[in-house]
N, C-alpha and C positions, 0 to 999 in steps of 0.2 A: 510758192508762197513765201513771202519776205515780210518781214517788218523792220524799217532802218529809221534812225535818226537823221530829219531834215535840220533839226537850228534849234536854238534853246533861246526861250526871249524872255529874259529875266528869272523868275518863276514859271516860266510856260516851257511846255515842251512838246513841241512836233514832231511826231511818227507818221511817216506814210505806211500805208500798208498793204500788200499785193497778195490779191490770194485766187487761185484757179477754181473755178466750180466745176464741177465734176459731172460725171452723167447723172447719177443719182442725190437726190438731196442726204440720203446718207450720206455720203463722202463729202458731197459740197459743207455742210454743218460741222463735220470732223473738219476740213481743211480749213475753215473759218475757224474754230477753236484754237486750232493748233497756232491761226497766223494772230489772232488776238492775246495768245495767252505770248507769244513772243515780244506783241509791243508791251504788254504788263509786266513782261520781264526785266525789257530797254528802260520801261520808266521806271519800274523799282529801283533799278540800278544805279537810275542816274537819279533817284531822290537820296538814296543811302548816301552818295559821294558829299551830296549835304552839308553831312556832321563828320565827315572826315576831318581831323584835326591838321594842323599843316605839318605837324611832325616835330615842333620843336618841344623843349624841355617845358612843364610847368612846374612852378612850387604852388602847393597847394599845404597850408599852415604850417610851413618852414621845410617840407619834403618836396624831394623831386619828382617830378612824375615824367616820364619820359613814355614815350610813341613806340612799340615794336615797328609801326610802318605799317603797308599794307598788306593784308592778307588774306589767301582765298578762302573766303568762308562757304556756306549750303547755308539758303533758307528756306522756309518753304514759304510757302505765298500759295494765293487764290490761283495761282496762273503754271503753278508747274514748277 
């Protein structure tokens, strides 16, 4: 089971997503969770990058505000 990034079309984002069914619909339902909760992850991820600022300096009412840059954060989400 995969979920990848095919293209990003403006606001739009395209995941394919590949998932094996199983013998039992147990596992096939578990393997579908597992491969939906991975595209809701690819899209969180790529909506966060959003509001990523580009990293330069701002003033903000005569102070500087400056970027640490990127870093690894944990969220939690619907998806794991």
């Amino acid at each position: 089971m995969a979920a990848k990034i095919i293209r990003k079309e403006g606001k739009k984002l395209i995941i394919e997503i590949t998932v094996d069914l199983e013998d039992s619909m147990l596992d096939s339902g578990e393997a579908i969770q597992e491969t939906v909760n991975e595209a809701g992850n690819l899209a969180t991820e790529e909506a966060l990058k959003q509001f990523d600022s580009p990293g330069e300096a701002l003033e903000i009412e005569g102070k500087p505000w400056r970027s640490k840059g990127q870093e690894e954060k944990f969220y939690q989400t619907p998806y794991g």
